[in-house]
N, C-alpha and C positions, 0 to 999 in steps of 0.2 A: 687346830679346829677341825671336825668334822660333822658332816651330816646334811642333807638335801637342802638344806637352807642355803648351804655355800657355795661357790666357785670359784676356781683356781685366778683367774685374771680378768673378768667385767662381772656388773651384774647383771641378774637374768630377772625379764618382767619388771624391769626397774623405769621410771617414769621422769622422762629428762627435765622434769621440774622438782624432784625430790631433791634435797638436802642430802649429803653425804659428808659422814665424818671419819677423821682418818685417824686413828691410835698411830702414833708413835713411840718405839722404843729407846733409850739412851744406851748407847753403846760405846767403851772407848778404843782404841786401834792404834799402837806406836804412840802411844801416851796424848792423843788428841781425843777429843770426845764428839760423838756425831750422832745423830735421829736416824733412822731409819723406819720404815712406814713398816706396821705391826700386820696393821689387817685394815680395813674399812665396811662401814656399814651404813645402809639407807636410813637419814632420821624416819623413825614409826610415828604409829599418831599412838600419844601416850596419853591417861588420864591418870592427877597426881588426887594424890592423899583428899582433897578436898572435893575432888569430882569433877573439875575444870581439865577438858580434853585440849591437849598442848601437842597443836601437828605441826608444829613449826619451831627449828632451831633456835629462830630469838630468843630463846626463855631458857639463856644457864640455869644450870641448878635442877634442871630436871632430870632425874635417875631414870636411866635406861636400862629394862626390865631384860637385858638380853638372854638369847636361844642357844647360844655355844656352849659345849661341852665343858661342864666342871664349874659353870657362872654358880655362886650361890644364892640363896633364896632370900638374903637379905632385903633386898629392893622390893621382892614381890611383897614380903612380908611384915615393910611398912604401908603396902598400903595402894604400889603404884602399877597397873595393866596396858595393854597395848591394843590395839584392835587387831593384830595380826603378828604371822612371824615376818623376824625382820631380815632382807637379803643383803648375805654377807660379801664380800672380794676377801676371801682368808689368805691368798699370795700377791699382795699386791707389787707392784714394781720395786725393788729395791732400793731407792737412791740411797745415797751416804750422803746427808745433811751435818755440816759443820756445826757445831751447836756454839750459841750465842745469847748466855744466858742474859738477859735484861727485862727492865720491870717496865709495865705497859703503859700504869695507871699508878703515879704517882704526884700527888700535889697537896695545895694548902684549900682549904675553908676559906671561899668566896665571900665578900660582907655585903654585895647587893639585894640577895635570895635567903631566905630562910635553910632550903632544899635544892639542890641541883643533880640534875641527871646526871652521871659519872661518865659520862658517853664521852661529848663533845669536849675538847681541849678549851683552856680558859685563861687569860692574863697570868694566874695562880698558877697553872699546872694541870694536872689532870692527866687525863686516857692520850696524851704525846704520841704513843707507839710508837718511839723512835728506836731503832734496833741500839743507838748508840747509847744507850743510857743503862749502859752497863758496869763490869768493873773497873775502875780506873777512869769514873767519869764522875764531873761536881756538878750538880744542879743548882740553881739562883731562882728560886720565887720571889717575887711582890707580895710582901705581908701587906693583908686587909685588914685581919680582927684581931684580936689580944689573943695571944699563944700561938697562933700562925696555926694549930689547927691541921698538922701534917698528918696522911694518911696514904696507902699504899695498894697494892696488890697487882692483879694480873698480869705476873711473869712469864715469860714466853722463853722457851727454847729458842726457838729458833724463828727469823722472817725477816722476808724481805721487804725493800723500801717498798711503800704503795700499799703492804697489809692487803694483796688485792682481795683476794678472796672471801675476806669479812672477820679474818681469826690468824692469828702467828700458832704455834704450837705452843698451845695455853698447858702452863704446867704449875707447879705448886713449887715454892723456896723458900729458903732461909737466909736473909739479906743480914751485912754488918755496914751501917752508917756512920758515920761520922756528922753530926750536924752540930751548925755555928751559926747563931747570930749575928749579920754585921747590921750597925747603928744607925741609922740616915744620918747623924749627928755625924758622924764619924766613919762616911765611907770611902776605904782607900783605892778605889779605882772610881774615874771618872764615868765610867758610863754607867757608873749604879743609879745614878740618878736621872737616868733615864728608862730605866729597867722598867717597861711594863710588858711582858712577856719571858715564859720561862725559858733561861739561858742554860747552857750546858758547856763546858769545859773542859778539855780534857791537855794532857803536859803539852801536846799539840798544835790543838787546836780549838777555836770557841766553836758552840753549835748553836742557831740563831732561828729561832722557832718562828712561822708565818701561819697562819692560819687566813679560812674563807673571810673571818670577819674577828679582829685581834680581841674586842670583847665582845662575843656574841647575845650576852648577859647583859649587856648594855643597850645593843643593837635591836634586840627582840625582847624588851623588858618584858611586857606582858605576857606573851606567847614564848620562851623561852624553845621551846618545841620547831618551832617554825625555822631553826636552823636549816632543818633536814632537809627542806624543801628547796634552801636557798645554797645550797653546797657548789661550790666553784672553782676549781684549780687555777682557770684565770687569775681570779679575786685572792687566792689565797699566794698566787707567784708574785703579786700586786703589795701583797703585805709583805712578804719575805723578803722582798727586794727593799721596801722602805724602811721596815727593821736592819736590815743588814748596814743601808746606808746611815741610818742614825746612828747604828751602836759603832760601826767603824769610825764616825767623824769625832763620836765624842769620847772613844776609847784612845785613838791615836792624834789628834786634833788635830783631822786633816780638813780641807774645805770640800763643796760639793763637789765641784770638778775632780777633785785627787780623789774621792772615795769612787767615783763612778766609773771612773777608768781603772783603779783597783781590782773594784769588784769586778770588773766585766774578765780582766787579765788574769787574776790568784784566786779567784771566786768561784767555789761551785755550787751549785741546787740542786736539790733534788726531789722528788715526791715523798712527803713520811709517810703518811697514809690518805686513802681516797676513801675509808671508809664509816669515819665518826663524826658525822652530820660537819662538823665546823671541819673542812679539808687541810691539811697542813704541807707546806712547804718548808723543807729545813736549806738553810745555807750553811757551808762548811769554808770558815775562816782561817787557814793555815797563820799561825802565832810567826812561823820563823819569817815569812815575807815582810814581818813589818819590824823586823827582827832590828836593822842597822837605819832605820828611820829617824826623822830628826827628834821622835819622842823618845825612842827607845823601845826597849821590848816592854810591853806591860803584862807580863805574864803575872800569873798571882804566884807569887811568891811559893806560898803556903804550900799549892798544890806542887810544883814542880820538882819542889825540892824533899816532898815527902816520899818515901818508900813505901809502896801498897804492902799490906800485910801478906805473905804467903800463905796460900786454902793452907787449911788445917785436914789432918785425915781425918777428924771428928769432926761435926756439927756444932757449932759454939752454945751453951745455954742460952736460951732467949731472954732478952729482956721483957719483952712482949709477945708470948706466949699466940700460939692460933689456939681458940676456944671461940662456940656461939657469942661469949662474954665478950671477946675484944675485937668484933669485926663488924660490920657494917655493907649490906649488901646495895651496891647502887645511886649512891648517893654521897655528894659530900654536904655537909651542914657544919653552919657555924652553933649552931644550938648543941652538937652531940657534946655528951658528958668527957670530957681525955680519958684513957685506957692508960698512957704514962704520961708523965711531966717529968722533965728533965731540964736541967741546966744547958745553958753554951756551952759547945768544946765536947760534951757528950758523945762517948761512940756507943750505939745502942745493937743489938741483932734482934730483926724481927722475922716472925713467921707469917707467910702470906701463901694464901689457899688460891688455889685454880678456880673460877666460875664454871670449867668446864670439867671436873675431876668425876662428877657422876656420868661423866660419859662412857666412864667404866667403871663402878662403883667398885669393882672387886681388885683393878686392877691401880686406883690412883685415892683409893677411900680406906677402904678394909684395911682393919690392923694399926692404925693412925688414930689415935685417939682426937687428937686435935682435929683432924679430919672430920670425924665420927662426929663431932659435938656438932661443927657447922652443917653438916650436911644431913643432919636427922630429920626426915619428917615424915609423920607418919598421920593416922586420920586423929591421933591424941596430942602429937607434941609437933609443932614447927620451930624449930631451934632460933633461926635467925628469922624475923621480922622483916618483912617490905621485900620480900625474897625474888632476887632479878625483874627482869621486864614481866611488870605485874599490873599495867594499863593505868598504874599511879604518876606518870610520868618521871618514874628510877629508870636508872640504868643496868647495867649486867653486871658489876664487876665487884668481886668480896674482898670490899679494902680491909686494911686492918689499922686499928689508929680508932680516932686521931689521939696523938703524939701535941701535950702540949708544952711548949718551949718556953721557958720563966722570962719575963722581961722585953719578950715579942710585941712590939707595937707596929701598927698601920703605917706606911712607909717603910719600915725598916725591909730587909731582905736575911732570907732564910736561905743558905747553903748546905747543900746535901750532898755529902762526897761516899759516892758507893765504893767503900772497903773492897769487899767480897761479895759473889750470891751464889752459894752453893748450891745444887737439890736437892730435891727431898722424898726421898727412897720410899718404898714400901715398904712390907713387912717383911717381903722376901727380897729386899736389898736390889730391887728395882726400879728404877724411873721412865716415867709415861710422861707423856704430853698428848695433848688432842686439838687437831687441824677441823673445824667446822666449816665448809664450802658454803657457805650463805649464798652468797646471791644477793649482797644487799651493797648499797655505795655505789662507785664508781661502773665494778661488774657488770650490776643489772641494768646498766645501761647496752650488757652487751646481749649478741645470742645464744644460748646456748645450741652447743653440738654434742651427741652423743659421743663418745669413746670412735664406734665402728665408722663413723661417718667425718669424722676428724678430714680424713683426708681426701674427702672431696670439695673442704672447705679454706685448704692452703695453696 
């Protein structure tokens, strides 16, 4: 990068209430793969295709019109300007970020709501942002509606517990599932029928989802919104503890007393994220502690004794292709039309787009066909429909699905065993990710300090 816009290491003229987004690179090193910060820049105040000035990062999906050398003209010439040039950090601090590919926002079609924000986590699933829902890990939703209604996206390189900042390194992938219908008729683990929250699994260990309020859908029928307001890691360490003690007593078929002292002894919690309206609490159940108990190990079979596929050097075909056609910005609905239907047993690969990939259109767009369909908008063509945080009450995130499962009925449970999630390169056989510092959640309850002033505040 060059040119008076930039600087080597802060920015200059920059207003400690701007928005800062950070490009990351995918790099691999002795056969490990890692992020490293690319460059960073101050969000601008942009005005999109329709004439609506968007100064503020809530709003994926908006193509930044950038000043650095060699950007092309694409962006400008659907349609989108800035009020100003924008200030860059072109050297920023180097870390080596371990990369840890998982998916942010994955669940089923709620049967209370027509429509739901894709924000807040939900009984079903949804925006989790649990790092550990990656490869080699099984998900368990609660079927509501007929087809279970499965949908996907915002994959994140890389983040840590708590999501503090408002964004993991939002990146684009190409996921291979495994999904299985089990039967309420006929379900082989006891605590399935207690399952009203999404579980996670892995040869390990279970992982035991808590959230501010376990249906918030329930809790704020009318005002569905009103989570935001009400967000609480108390309330949500309040659920994750009572989740945890349910699914232990009726998974190992201990009494209260035995699970409590369990839990306090082999049991850890942790923060998942502070920053999607309904707050989340995960506990991590180690399987081999209850391993010589008088139940036995109840591990699920299925998983432990399967062999995860090994990545492929190629990208597998998709079954469910990314195009405008098979994505869905911000919302889960039991109304949407399925994209695929497939049987039990089914292993499918899907493609899922970044919400934040126009944050360098040339960099995580261009060259990508798939890419290019979602993300076109210009003052004649809006590809995708209800497009991010649009004051509709949607959410941000370009699920892909929904995925409707044959034979899917309300009670049953939907198992999601994530195979593989590879990246997904650009044209020039590179991959990005992008860190957006909001300032929303947990955060903004704190102060901001500039860079230079840091240290008169430790």
């Amino acid at each position: 990068m060059d040119g008076s816009a930039y600087t080597a290491g802060a920015f200059t003229g920059h207003a400690t209430n701007d928005e800062v987004v950070t490009i990351y690179e995918l790099f691999e090193e002795d056969g490990k793969a890692y992020a490293t910060l690319s460059y960073q820049f101050a969000w601008p105040t942009i005005t999109d295709p329709d004439g609506t000035e968007r100064d503020y990062i809530k709003y994926p999906g908006t193509c930044v019109p950038h000043d650095y050398a060699g950007f092309s003209d694409v962006v400008t010439g659907m349609g989108w300007s800035k009020a100003g040039a924008i200030s860059y950090v072109s050297e920023p601090y180097k870390a080596k970020i371990p990369v840890n590919m998982h998916v942010g926002c994955m669940g089923l079609a709620p049967a209370s709501h027509d429509s739901v924000d894709s924000i807040p986590p939900m009984p079903t699933g949804g925006n989790l942002d649990d790092k550990r829902i990656g490869k080699g890990t099984t998900m368990y939703y609660p079927v509501e509606v007929a087809g279970a209604l499965l949908s996907m996206g915002d994959a994140h390189m890389a983040q840590g517990d708590s999501e503090l900042d408002g964004t993991g390194i939002e990146t684009s992938i190409t996921g291979t599932f495994k999904i299985t219908l089990i039967k309420a008729a006929s379900f082989p683990e006891p605590w399935m029928g207690v399952l009203d929250f999404p579980l996670g699994s892995t040869t390990d260990e279970y992982i035991v989802h808590g959230f501010t309020e376990t249906d918030y859908l329930e809790t704020y029928a009318a005002n569905p919104g009103d989570i935001y307001g009400a967000s609480s890691i108390d309330k949500a360490m309040a659920n994750a503890y009572t989740q945890t003690r349910k699914f232990v007593m009726a998974a190992y078929g201990l009494t209260e007393d035995e699970a409590n002292t369990i839990i306090t002894q082999g049991i850890d919690f942790g923060m998942t994220q502070l920053v999607d309206g309904n707050w989340g609490v995960h506990a991590i159940v180690p399987k081999a502690i209850f391993a010589d108990g008088r139940q036995g190990r109840r591990a699920l079979s299925a998983n432990t004794a399967r062999k995860l596929k090994a990545r492929q050097l190629e990208t597998p075909v998709a079954d469910l292709a990314l195009s405008k056609d098979t994505v869905h910005w911000g919302f889960f609905s039991k109304l949407l039309e399925p994209k695929l239907t497939i049987a039990s047993g089914e292993t499918v690969v899907v493609e899922m787009a970044s919400h934040h990939a126009c944050d360098d259109y040339d960099k995580m767009v261009k060259g990508d066909a798939g890419m290019e369909s979602v993300f076109e908008w210009s003052d004649s063509v809006k590809a995708v429909s209800r497009r991010g945080a649009n004051g509709s009450g949607d959410g941000v995130h370009v699920l892909t699905g929904p995925i409707y499962v044959n034979g899917a009925e309300p009670g049953d449970i939907l198992s999601v065993e994530i195979v593989d999630l590879a990246p997904r390169p650009n044209a020039e056989g590179k991959t990005y990710g992008s860190n957006a510092a909001a300032w929303w959640g947990y955060q903004a309850r704190s102060d901001k300090v500039a860079g230079a002033a840091l240290a008169s505040h430790m």
